[in-house]
C-alpha positions as a Markdown table, in Angstrom:
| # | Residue | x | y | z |
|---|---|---|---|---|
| 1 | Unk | 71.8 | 129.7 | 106.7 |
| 2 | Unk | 74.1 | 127.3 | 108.6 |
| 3 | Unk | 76.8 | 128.8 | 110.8 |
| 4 | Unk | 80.6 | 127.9 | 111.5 |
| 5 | Unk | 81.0 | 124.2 | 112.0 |
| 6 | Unk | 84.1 | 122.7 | 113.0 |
| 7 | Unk | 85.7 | 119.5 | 113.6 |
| 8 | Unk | 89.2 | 118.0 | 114.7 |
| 9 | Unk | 91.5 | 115.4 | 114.0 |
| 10 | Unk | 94.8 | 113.9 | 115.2 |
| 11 | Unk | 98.1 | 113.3 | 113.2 |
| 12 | Unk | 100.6 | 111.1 | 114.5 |
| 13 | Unk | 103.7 | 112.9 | 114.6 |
| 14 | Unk | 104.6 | 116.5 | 113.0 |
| 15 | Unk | 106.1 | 114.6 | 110.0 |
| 16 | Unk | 102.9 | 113.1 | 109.1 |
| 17 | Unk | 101.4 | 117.0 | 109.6 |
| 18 | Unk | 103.6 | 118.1 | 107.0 |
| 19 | Unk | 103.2 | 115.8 | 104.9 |
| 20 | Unk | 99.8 | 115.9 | 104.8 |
| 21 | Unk | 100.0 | 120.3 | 104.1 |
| 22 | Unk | 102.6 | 119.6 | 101.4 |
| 23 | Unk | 105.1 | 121.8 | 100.5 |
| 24 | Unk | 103.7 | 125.3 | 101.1 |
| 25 | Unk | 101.2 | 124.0 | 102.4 |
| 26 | Unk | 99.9 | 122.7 | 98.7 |
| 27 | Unk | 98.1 | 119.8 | 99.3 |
| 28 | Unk | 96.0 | 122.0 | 102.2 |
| 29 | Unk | 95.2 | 124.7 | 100.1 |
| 30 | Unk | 94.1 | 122.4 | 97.1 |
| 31 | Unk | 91.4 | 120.7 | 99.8 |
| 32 | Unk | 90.2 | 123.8 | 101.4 |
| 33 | Unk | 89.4 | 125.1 | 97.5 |
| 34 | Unk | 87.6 | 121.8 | 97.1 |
| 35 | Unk | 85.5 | 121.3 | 99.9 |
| 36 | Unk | 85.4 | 125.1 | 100.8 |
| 37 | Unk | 86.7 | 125.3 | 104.5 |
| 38 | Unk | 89.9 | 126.4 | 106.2 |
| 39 | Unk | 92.5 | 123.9 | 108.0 |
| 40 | Unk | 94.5 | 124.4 | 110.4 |
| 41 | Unk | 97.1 | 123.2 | 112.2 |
| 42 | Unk | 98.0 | 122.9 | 116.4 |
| 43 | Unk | 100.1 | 121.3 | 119.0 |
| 44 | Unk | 98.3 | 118.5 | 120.4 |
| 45 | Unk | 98.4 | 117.6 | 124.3 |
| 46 | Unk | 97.0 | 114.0 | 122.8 |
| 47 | Unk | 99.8 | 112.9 | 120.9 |
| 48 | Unk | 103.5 | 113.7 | 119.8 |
| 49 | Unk | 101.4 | 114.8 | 116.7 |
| 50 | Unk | 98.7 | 118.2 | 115.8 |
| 51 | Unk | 95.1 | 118.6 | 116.4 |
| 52 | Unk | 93.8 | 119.3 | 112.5 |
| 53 | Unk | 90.9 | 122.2 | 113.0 |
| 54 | Unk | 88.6 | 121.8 | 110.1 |
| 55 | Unk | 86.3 | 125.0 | 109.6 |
| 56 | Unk | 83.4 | 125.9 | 107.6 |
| 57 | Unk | 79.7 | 126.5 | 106.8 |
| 58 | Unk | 77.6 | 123.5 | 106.8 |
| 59 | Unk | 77.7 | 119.9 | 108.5 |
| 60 | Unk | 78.4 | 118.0 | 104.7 |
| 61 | Unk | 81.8 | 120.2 | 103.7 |
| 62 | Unk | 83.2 | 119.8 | 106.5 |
| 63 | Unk | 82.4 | 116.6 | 107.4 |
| 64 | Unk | 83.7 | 115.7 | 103.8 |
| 65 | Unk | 87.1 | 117.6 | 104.0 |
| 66 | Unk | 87.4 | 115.9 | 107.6 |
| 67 | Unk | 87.2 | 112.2 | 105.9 |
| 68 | Unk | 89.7 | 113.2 | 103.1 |
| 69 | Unk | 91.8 | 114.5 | 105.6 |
| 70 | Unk | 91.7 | 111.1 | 107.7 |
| 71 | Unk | 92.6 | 109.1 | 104.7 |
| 72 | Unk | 95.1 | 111.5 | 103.7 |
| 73 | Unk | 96.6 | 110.9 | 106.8 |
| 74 | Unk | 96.5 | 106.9 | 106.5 |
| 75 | Unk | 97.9 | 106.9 | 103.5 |
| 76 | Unk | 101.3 | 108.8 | 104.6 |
| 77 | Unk | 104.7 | 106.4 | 104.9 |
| 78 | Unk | 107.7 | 107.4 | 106.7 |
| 79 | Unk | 110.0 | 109.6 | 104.5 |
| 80 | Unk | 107.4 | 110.2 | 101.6 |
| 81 | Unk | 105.1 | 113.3 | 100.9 |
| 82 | Unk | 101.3 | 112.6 | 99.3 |
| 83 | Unk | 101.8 | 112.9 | 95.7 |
| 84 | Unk | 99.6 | 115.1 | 93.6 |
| 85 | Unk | 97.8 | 112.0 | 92.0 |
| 86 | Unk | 97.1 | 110.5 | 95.4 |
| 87 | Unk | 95.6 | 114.1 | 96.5 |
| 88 | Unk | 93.1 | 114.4 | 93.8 |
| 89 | Unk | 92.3 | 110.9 | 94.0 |
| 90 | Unk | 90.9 | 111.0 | 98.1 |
| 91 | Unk | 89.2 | 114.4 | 97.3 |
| 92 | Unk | 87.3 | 113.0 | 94.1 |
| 93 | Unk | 86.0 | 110.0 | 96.2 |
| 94 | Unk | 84.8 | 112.1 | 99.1 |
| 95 | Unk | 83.2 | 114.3 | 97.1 |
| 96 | Unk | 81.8 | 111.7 | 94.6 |
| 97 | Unk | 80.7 | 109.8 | 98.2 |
| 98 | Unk | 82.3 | 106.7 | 97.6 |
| 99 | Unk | 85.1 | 107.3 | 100.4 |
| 100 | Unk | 83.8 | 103.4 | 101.7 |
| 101 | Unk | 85.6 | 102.0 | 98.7 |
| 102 | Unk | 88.9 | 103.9 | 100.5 |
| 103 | Unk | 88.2 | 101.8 | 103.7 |
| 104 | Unk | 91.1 | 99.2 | 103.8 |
| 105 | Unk | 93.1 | 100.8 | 101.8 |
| 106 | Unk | 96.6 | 100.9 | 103.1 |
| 107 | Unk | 100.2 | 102.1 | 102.4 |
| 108 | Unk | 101.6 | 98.3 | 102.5 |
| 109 | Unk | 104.8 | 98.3 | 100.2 |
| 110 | Unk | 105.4 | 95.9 | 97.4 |
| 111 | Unk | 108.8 | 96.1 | 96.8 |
| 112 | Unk | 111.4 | 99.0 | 96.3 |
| 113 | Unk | 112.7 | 100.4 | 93.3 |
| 114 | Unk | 116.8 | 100.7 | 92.9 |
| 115 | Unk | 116.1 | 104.0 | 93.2 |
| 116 | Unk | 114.5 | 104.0 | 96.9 |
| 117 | Unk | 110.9 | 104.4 | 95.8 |
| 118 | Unk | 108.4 | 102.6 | 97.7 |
| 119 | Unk | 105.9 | 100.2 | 94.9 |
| 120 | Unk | 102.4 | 100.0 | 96.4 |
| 121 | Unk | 99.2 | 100.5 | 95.3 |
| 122 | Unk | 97.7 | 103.9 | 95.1 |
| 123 | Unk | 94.3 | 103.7 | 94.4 |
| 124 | Unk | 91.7 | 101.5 | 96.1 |
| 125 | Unk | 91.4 | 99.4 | 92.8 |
| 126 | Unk | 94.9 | 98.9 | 92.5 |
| 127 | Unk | 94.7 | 97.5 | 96.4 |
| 128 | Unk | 91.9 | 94.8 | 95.5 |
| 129 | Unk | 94.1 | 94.1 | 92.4 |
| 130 | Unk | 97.2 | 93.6 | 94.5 |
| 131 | Unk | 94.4 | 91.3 | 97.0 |
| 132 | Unk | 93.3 | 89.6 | 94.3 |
| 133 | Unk | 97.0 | 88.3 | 92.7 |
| 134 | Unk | 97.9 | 87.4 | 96.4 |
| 135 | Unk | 95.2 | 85.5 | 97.0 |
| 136 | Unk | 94.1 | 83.6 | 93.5 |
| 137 | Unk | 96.6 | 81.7 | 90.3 |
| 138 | Unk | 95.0 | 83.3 | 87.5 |
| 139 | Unk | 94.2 | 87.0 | 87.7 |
| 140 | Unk | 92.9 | 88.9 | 84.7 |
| 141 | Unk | 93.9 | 93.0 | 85.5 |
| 142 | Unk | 92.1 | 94.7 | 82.8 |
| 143 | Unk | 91.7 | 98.6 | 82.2 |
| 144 | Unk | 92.9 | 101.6 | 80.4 |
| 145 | Unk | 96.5 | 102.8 | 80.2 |
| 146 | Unk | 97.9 | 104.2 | 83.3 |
| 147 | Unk | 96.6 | 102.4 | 85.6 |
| 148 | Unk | 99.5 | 100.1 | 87.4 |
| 149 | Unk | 97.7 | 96.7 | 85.3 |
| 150 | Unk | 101.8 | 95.7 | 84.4 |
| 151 | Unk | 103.6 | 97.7 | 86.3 |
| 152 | Unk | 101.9 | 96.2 | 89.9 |
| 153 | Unk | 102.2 | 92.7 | 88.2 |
| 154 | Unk | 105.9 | 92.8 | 87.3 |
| 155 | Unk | 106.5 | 94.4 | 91.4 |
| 156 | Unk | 104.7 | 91.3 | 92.8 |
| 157 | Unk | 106.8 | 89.3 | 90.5 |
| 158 | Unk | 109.9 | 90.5 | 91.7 |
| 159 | Unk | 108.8 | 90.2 | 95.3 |
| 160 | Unk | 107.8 | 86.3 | 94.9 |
| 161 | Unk | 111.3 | 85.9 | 93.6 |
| 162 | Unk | 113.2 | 87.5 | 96.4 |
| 163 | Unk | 111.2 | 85.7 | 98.7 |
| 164 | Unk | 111.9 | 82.4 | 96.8 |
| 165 | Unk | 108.4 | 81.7 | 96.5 |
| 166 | Unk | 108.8 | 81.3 | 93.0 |
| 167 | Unk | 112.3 | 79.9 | 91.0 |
| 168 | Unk | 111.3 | 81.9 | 87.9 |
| 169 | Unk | 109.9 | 85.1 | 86.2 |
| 170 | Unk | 108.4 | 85.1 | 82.7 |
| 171 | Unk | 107.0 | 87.8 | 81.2 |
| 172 | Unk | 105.6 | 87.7 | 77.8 |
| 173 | Unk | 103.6 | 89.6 | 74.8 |
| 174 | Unk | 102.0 | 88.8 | 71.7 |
| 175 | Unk | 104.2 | 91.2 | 69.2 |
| 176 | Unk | 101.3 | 91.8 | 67.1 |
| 177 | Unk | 102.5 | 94.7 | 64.9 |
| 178 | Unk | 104.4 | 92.2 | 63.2 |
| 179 | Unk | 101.9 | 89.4 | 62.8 |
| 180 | Unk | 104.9 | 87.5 | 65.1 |
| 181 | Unk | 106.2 | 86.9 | 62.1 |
| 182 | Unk | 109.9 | 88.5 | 63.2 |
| 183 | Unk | 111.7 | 87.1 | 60.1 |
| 184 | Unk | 112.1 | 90.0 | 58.0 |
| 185 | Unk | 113.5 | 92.6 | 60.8 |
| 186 | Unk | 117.3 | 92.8 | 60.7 |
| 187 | Unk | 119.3 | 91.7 | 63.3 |
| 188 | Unk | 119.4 | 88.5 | 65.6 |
| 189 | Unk | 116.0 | 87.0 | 67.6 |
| 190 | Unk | 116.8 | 89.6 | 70.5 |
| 191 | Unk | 117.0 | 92.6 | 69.1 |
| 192 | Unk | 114.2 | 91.5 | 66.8 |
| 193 | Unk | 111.8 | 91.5 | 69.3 |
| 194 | Unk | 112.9 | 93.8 | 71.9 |
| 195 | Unk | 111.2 | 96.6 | 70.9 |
| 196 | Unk | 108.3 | 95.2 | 71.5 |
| 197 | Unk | 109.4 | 93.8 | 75.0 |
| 198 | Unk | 110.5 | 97.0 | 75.7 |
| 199 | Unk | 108.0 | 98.3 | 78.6 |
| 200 | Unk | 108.5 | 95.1 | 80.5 |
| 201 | Unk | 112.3 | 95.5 | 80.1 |
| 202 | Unk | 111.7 | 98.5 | 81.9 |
| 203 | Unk | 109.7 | 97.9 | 84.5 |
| 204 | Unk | 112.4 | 95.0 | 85.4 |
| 205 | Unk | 114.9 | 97.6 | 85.2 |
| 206 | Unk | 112.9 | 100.1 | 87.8 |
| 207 | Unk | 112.7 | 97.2 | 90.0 |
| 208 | Unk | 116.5 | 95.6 | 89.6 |
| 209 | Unk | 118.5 | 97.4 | 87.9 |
| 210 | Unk | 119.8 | 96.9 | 84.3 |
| 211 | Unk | 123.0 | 95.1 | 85.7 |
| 212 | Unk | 120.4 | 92.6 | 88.2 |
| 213 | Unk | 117.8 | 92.3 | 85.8 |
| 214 | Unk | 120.6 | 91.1 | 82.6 |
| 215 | Unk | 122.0 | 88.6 | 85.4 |
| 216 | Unk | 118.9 | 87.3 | 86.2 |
| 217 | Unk | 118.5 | 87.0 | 82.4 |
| 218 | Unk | 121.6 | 85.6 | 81.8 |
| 219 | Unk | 120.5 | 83.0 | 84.0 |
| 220 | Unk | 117.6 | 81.7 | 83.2 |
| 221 | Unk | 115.9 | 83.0 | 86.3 |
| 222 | Unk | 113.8 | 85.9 | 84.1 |
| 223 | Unk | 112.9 | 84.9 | 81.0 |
| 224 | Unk | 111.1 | 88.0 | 78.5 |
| 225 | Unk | 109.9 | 86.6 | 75.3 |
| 226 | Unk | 107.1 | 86.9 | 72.6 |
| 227 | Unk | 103.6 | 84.3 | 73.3 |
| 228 | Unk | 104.5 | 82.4 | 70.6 |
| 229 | Unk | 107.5 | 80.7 | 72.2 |
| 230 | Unk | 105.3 | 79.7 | 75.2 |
| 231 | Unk | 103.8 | 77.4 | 73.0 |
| 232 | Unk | 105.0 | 73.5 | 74.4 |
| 233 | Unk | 105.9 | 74.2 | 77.4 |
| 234 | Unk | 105.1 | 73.9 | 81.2 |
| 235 | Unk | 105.6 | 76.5 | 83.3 |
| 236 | Unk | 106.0 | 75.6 | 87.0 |
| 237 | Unk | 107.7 | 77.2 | 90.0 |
| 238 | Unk | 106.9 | 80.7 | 88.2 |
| 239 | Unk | 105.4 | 83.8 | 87.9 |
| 240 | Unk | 104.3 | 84.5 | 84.5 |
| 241 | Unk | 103.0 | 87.7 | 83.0 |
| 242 | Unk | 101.0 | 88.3 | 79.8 |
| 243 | Unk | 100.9 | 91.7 | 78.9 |
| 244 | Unk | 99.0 | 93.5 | 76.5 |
| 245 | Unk | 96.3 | 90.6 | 76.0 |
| 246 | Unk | 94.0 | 92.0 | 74.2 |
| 247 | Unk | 96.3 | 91.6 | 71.1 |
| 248 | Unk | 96.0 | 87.6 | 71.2 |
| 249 | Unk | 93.8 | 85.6 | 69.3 |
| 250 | Unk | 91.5 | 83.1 | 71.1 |
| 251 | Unk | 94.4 | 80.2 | 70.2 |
| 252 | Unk | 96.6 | 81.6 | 71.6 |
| 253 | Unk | 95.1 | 82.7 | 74.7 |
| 254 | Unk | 94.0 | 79.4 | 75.1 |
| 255 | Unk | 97.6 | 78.1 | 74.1 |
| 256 | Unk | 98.8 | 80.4 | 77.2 |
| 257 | Unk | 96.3 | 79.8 | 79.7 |
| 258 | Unk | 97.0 | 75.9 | 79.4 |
| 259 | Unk | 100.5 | 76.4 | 79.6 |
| 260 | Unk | 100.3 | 76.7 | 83.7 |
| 261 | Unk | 101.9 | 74.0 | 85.7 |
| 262 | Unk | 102.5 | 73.5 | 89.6 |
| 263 | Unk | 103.2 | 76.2 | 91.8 |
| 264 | Unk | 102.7 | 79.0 | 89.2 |
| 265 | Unk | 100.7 | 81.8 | 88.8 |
| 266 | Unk | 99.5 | 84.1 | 85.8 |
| 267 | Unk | 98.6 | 87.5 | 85.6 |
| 268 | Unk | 97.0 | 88.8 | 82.4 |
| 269 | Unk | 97.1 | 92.3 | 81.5 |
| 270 | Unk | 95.2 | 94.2 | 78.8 |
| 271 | Unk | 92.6 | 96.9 | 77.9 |
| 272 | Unk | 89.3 | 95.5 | 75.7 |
| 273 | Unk | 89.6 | 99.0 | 74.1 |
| 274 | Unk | 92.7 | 98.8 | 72.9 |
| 275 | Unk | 93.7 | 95.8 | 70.3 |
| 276 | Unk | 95.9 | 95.9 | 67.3 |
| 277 | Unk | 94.2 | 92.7 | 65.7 |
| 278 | Unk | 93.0 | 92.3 | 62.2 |
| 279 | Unk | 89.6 | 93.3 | 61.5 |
| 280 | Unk | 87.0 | 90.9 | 62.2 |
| 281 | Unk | 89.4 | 88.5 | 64.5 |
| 282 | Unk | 88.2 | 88.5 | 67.7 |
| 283 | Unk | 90.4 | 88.9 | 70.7 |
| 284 | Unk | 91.4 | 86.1 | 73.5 |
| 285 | Unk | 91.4 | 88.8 | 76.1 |
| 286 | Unk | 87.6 | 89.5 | 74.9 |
| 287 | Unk | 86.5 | 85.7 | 74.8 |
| 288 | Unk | 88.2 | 84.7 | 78.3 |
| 289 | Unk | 86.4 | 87.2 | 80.1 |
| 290 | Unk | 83.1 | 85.8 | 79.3 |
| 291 | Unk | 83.8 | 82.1 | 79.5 |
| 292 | Unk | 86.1 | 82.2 | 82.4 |
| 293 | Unk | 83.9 | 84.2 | 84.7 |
| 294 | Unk | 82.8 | 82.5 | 88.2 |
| 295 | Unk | 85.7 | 79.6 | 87.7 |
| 296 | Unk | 87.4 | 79.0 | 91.7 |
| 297 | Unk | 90.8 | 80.5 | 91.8 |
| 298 | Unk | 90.3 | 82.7 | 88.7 |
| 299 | Unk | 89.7 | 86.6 | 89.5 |
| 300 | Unk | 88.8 | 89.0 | 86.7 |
| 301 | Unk | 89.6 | 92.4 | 87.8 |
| 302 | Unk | 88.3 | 95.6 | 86.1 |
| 303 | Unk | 90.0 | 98.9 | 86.8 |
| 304 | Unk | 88.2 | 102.6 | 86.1 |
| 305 | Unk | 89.6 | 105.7 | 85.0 |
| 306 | Unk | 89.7 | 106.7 | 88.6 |
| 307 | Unk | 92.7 | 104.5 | 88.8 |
| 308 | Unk | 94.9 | 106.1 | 86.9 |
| 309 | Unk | 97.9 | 107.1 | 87.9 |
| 310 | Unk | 99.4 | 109.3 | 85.1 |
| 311 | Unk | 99.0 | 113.2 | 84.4 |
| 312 | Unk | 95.0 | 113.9 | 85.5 |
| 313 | Unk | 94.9 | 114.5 | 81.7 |
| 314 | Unk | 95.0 | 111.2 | 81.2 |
| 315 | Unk | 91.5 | 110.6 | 83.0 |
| 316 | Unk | 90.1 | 112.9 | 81.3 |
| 317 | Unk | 90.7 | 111.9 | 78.3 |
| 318 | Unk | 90.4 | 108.3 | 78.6 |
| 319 | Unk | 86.8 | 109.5 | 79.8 |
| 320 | Unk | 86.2 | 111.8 | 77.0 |
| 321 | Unk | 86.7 | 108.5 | 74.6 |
| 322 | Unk | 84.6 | 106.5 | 76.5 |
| 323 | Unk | 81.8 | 109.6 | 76.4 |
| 324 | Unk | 82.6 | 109.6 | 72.4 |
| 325 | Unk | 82.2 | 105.9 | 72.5 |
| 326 | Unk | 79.0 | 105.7 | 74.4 |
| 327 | Unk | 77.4 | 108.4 | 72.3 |
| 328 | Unk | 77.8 | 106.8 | 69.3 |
| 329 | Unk | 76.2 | 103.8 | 70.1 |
C-alpha cells in the first residue's frame, strides 16, 4: 500500500489562488473528487502568491492533480475565474494522459466582446486553430457543433480589421434549405436571406455591437451574403468566411475557393457530419479535404469532441452519435 504523498506548487498572486478554488472553493473540490487527493492552500514566503499542498495516496494521483493544477493556474487572466468547461476540460486531459497536447497553450486574447468578455481559445485545438489562421491563407476548421470553428473565425476577423490589416470582412453561407433559390420568400433580398445569415449576424453583434456592426454594413466594410453572390468576383484586402461548408456542392466550393485575390485570407467552416444536400450530391467540404491536402499555405484543421465548448452534454452526445455511427458500419 503506498503512503501519503505530497507535492507543492506556487500561484502568482492570491487572485490567481482564488480563481483557481472557484467560488466555494468549486473548481477544488471538483479536482480532488477527480483525482482523489486534498488541496490546500498557504501563504507563500516565495511569492506575493500561495504554496498549493497537493495530498494523497500514490505517486500517479497526485502527480496528475499537481499537472492539472499547473495548467489551471496558466490558464487564469486578470479579472476572470476558470469556467466550468475549461475545468473539465484540463482534468479529462490529465487523466486521459494527453496533458502534452496542453503545453503551449495560453490565455492570449483575440478580441473583446462589447460586453467586456475576453475571445480566446479554450481548448488546445482551438489554440492550433487560432495558429493555424495566423499563420496560413486558406484554413479549413472542420468539426462538430460547439466547438468555436465560426465563432473563433469571425473574432480573428474583427481583430484584422481593427488592426487595418485587412479593408474588408465577408462572411458568407450557402442557404441550402432553400436550394438558394430565395425567390419565393416574401419580403426584399435582406430579409430573404437573413434567417439564414443569422448566426453570423450574431457573432458580429457579440463582437461590435448591433449599432457597429450595421455601420460597418452600411458601409461596405462587412459585407454578409449567401455563396451564390460570390460568384464573379475578386476578393482582395479581406477576410472572408465560409460557414457551414459542408452544405456546398463541389461547384461551388470551387467557385469560392477561386474567388481569393491579393492580401486575403479564407477560413472555411463546416462539420462532414452534418450536410443538408440532396441525396446522392456530394459535398465541396467533403471533396476539398481530400484533394487539397499537403498544398503550401493551405491548413486543414480537425477538431474533437474534446473541444467543445457548450453544456458537457453536448460531448456526450456528439460521442454517442459517433459510437451509433461507428457501430453500424
Amino acid at each position: 500500500m503506498e503512503g501519503l504523498v505530497k507535492k507543492t506548487l506556487h500561484t502568482d498572486s492570491a487572485e490567481q489562488t482564488g480563481a483557481v478554488f472557484g467560488v466555494l472553493d468549486k473548481n477544488i473540490k471538483e479536482l480532488e473528487n477527480a483525482f482523489g487527493v486534498t488541496v490546500r492552500s498557504e501563504d507563500s514566503e516565495e511569492t506575493a502568491g500561495n504554496t498549493l499542498i497537493v495530498e494523497g495516496n500514490g505517486e500517479e494521483s497526485v502527480g496528475r492533480a499537481a499537472v492539472a493544477l499547473e495548467y489551471l493556474c496558466r490558464m487564469v487572466s486578470p479579472g476572470e475565474g476558470i469556467s466550468e468547461q475549461s475545468l473539465h476540460y484540463v482534468i479529462d486531459m490529465v487523466k486521459d494522459g494527453r496533458e502534452n497536447e496542453l503545453s503551449g497553450f495560453s490565455s492570449e486574447c483575440i478580441c473583446v466582446t462589447t460586453r467586456g468578455k475576453p475571445v480566446k481559445a479554450k481548448t488546445a485545438g482551438q489554440k492550433k486553430y487560432v495558429d493555424a489562421i495566423k499563420d496560413n491563407t486558406v484554413v479549413f476548421g472542420v468539426g462538430p457543433a460547439g466547438t468555436g470553428k465560426t465563432y473563433l473565425a469571425v473574432a480573428l476577423a474583427v481583430d484584422a480589421l481593427r488592426k487595418k490589416t485587412v479593408s474588408k470582412i465577408i462572411l458568407t453561407r450557402p442557404a441550402v434549405e432553400a436550394g438558394e433559390r430565395l425567390g419565393y420568400l416574401p419580403g426584399d433580398l435582406q430579409s430573404k436571406i437573413d434567417p439564414y445569415l443569422r448566426p453570423l449576424y450574431d457573432a458580429l453583434y457579440d463582437m461590435l455591437g448591433s449599432e457597429t456592426c450595421m455601420k460597418y454594413i452600411e458601409r461596405g466594410t462587412i459585407e454578409v451574403a449567401p455563396l451564390a453572390y460570390m460568384r464573379g468576383r475578386t476578393l482582395s484586402d479581406s477576410f472572408i468566411i465560409l460557414d457551414e461548408a459542408q452544405n456546398t456542392t463541389r461547384e461551388q466550393m470551387k467557385m469560392f475557393l477561386t474567388r481569393l485575390g491579393f492580401n486575403s485570407k479564407i477560413i472555411v467552416t463546416g462539420d462532414i457530419t452534418q450536410t443538408d444536400l440532396p441525396e446522392g450530391k456530394q459535398s465541396g467540404l467533403v471533396e476539398a479535404l481530400r484533394i487539397l491536402r499537403g498544398i503550401d499555405g493551405i491548413n486543414l484543421h480537425y477538431f474533437t469532441e474534446k473541444d467543445v465548448v457548450r453544456h458537457r452534454l453536448v460531448q456526450r452526445i456528439i460521442t454517442a452519435y459517433e459510437k451509433n455511427t461507428a457501430d453500424n458500419l
